[in-house]
C-alpha positions in Angstrom: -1.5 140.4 38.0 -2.4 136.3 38.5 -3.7 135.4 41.7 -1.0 133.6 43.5 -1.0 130.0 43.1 -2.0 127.1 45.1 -0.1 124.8 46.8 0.8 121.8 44.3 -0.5 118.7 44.1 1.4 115.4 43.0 -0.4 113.0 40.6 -0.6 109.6 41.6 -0.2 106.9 39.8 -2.9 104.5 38.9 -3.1 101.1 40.4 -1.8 98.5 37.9 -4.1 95.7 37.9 -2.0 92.5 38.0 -3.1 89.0 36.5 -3.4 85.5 38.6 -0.4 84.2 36.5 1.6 87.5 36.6 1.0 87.4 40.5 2.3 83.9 40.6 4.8 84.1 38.6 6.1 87.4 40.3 5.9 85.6 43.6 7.6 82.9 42.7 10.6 85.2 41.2 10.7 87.0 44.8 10.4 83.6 46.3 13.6 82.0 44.1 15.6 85.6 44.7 15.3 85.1 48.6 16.2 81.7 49.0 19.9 80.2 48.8 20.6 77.4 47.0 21.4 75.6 50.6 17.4 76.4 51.2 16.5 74.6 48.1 15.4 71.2 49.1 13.9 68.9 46.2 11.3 66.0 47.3 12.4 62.2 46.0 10.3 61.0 43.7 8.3 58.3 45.1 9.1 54.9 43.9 6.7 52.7 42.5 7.7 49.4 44.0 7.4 46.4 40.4 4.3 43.7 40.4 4.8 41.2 41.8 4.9 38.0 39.3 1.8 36.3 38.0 1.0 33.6 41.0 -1.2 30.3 40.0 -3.7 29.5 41.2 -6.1 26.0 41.0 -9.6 26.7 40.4 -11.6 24.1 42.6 -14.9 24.0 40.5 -12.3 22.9 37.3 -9.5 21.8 39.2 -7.6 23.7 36.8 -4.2 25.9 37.2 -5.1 30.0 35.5 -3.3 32.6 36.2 -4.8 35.6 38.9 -5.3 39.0 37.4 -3.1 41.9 38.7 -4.0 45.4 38.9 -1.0 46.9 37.9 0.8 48.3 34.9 1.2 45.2 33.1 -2.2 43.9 33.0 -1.9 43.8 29.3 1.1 41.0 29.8 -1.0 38.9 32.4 -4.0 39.2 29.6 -2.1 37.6 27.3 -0.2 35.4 29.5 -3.8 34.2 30.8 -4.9 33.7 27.4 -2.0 31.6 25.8 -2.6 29.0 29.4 -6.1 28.8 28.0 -5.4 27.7 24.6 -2.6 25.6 25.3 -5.0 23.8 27.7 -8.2 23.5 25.3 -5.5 21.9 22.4 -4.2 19.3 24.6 -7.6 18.4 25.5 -8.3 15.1 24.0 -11.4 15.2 21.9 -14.8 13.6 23.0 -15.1 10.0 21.5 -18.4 8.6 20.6 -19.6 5.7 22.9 -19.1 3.0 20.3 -18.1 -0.8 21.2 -15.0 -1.1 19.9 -14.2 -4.9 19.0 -12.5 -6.9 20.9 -10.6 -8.5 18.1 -10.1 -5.8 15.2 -9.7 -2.8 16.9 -6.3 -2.9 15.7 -4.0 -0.1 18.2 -2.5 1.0 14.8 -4.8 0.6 12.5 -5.2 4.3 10.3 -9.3 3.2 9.0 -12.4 2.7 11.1 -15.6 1.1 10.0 -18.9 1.4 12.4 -21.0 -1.3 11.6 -24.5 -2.0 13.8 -22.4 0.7 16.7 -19.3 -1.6 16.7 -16.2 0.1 16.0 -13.6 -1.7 13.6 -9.9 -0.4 13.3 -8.3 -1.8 10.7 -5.6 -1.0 8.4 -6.3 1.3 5.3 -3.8 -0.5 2.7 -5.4 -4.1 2.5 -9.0 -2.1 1.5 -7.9 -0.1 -0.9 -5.6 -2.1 -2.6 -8.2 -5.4 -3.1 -11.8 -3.1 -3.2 -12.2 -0.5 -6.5 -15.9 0.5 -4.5 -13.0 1.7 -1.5 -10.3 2.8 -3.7 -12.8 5.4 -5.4 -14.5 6.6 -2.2 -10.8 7.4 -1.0 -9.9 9.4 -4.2 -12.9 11.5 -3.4 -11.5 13.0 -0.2 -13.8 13.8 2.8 -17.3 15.4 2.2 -17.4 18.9 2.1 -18.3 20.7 5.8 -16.7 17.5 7.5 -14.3 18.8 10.7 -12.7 15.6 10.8 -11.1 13.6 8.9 -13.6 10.5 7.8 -12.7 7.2 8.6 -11.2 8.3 11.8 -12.3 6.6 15.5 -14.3 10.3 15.7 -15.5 10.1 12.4 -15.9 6.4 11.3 -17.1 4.8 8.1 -20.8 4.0 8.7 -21.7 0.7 6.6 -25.2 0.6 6.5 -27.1 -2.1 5.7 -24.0 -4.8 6.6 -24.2 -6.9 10.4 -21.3 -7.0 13.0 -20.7 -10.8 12.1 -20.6 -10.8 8.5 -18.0 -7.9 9.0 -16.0 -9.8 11.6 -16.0 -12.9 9.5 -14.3 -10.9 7.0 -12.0 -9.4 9.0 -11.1 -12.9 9.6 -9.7 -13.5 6.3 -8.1 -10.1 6.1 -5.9 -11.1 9.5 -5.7 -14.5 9.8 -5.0 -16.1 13.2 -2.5 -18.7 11.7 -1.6 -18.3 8.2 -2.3 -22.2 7.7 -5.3 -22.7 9.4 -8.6 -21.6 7.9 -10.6 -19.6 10.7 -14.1 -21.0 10.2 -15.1 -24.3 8.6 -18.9 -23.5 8.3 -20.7 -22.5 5.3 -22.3 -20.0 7.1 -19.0 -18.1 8.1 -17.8 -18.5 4.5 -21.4 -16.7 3.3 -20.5 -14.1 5.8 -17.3 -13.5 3.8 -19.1 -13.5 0.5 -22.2 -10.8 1.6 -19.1 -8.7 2.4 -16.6 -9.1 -0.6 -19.8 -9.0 -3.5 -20.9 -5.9 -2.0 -17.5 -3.9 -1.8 -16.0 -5.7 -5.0 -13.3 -7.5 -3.2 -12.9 -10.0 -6.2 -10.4 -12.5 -4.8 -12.3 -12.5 -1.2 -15.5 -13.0 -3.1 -13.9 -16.0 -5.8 -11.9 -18.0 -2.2 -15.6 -17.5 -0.6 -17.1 -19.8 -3.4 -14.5 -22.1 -3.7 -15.1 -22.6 -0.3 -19.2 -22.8 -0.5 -18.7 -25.3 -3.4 -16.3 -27.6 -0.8 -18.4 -27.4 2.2 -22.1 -26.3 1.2 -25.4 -28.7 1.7 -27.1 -28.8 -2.0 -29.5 -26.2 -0.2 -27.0 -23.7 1.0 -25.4 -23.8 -2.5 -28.6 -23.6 -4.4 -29.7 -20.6 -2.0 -26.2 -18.4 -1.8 -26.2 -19.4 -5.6 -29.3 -17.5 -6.4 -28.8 -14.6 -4.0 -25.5 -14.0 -5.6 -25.8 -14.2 -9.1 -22.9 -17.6 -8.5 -24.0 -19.5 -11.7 -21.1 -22.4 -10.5 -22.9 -22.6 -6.7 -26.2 -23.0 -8.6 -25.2 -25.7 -10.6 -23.2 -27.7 -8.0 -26.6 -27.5 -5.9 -28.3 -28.5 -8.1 -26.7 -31.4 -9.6 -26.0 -32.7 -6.1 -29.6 -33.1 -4.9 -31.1 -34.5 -8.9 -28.3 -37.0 -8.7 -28.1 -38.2 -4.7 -30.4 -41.2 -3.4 -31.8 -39.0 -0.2 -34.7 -37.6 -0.9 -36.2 -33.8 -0.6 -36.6 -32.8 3.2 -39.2 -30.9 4.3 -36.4 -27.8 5.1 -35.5 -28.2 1.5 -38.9 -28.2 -0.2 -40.1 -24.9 2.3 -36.9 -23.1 1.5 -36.7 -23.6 -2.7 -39.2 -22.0 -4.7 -41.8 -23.9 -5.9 -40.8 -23.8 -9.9 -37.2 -25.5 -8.5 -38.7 -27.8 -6.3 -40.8 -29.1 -9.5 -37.9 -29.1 -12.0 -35.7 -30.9 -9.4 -38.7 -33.5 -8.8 -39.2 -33.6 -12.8 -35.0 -34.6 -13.1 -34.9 -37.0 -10.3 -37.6 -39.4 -12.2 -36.4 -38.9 -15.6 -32.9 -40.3 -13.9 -34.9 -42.7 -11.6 -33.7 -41.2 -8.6 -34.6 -42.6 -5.2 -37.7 -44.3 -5.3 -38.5 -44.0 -8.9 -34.8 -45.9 -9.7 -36.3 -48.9 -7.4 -39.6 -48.9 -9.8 -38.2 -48.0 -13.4 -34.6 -48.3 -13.7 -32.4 -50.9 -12.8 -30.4 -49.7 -9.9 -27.2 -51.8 -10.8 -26.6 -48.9 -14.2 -27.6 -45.4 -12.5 -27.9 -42.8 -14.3 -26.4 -39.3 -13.0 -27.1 -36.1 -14.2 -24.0 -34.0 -15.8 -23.6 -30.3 -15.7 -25.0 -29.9 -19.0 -27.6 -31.5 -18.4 -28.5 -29.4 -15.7 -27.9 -26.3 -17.3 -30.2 -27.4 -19.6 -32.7 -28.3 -17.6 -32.5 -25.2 -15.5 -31.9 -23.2 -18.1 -34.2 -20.0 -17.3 -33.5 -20.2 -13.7 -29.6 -19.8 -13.8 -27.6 -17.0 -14.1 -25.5 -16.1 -17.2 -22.1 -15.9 -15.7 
């Protein structure tokens, strides 16, 4: 017979262990069962009010508009905005011009070719160079030098010609732009070897041929002697020296310092064998001179003249 049995006992259950999120989330659930629709209240989303627009404003250290910097969502547009004001203002910006002294005469306002000769600018116009100078006409068809940031022969970037002076330059100029087409500008020999220093070195051939015409007009027996020689002018030399064998004056003491001493004695040498001056008075009858021709002068100075 089994012992009679004990009062019954009820299992219990075990305690689930529930996660954060399941807690949450089962909260929640209870929390959207409970309330009405009518309870449901859904805050307005807050409105971000726009930026306002970029405002200028003058910089007084470079008295110069920019635009302020706003913290806002569009920074990016006022960077670039800012940016493009920069640019805009560093392009119209004229660019820094040399201190040069521009001439008062040939600084022509639309001349297209600048020459800086002894730091005195000269603006003329690039057609009349390089149509009557081959030295000009090449230098042109080389294009600028390589490295050069602007363009040479501009105000910025002039035409350095070394070794040439501001008033044979300007004498030249002269010629190129006449003040009156029917009046010469200078009557002086000097001016007129101004012209000639400038055409024989740049190969201006019909500046350099109206220079000697001119020289051969106007020049003393010295300046045409002198110029002669310097330029290789066989004509100038002749003239010269045909002039002062044949006239009654005699050598000055300018003349005799100035020629070399072989010319002085060849031109002594012709004057007596013409009986010239003094030694016409002693040996020749004055009434029947006789004058030296250009033959006879080119004979005579034969290894002293040039052979064009």
């Amino acid at each position: 017979m089994s012992p009679p049995a004990g009062p019954r006992r009820l299992k219990t259950a075990k305690p689930v262990l529930l996660t954060t999120y399941q807690r949450e989330r089962s909260d929640s659930e209870q929390s959207v069962i409970v309330q009405s629709p009518r309870q449901l209240s859904i805050p307005p989303v807050p409105q971000t009010p726009p930026p306002p627009p970029p405002s200028l404003v003058l910089d007084s250290s470079s008295n110069r508009p920019e635009t302020q910097m706003k913290r806002s969502s569009s920074n990016m547009v006022d960077v670039n905005l800012n940016r493009s004001t920069t640019m805009r203002s560093a392009i119209r910006q004229p660019l820094p011009v040399p201190n040069y002294n521009r001439h008062p005469t040939f600084c022509l306002p639309d001349g297209n070719i600048s020459f800086l000769v002894e730091n005195t600018l000269f603006t003329i116009h690039r057609y009349f160079i390089e149509r009557d100078s081959p030295a000009f006409r090449d230098m042109f068809s080389l294009g600028p030098p390589p490295g050069s940031s602007t363009t040479e022969g501009s105000v910025e970037n002039p035409i350095v010609l070394h070794g040439m002076s501001r008033r044979d330059f300007e004498c030249f100029c002269s010629i190129l732009y006449p003040p009156r087409f029917n009046k010469e500008p200078f009557h002086a020999s000097e001016d007129w070897a101004a012209v000639l220093r400038v055409a024989d070195k740049y190969e201006f051939s019909d500046i350099r041929q109206m220079a000697i015409e001119k020289l051969l007009a106007i020049g003393s027996c010295l300046d045409r002697i002198t110029i002669g020689r310097q330029f290789q002018v066989q004509s100038l030399l002749l003239s010269g020296y045909r002039d002062i064998c044949n006239r009654s004056d005699f050598l000055s003491a300018e003349e005799i310092a100035s020629l070399p001493a072989t010319d002085v004695a060849l031109i002594v040498s012709m004057r007596e064998r013409l009986g010239v001056g003094c030694c016409r008075l002693h040996y020749r009858d004055s009434n029947s001179p006789k004058l030296a021709t250009d033959n006879d002068i080119a004979a005579w100075f034969v290894d002293h003249l040039p052979m064009h």
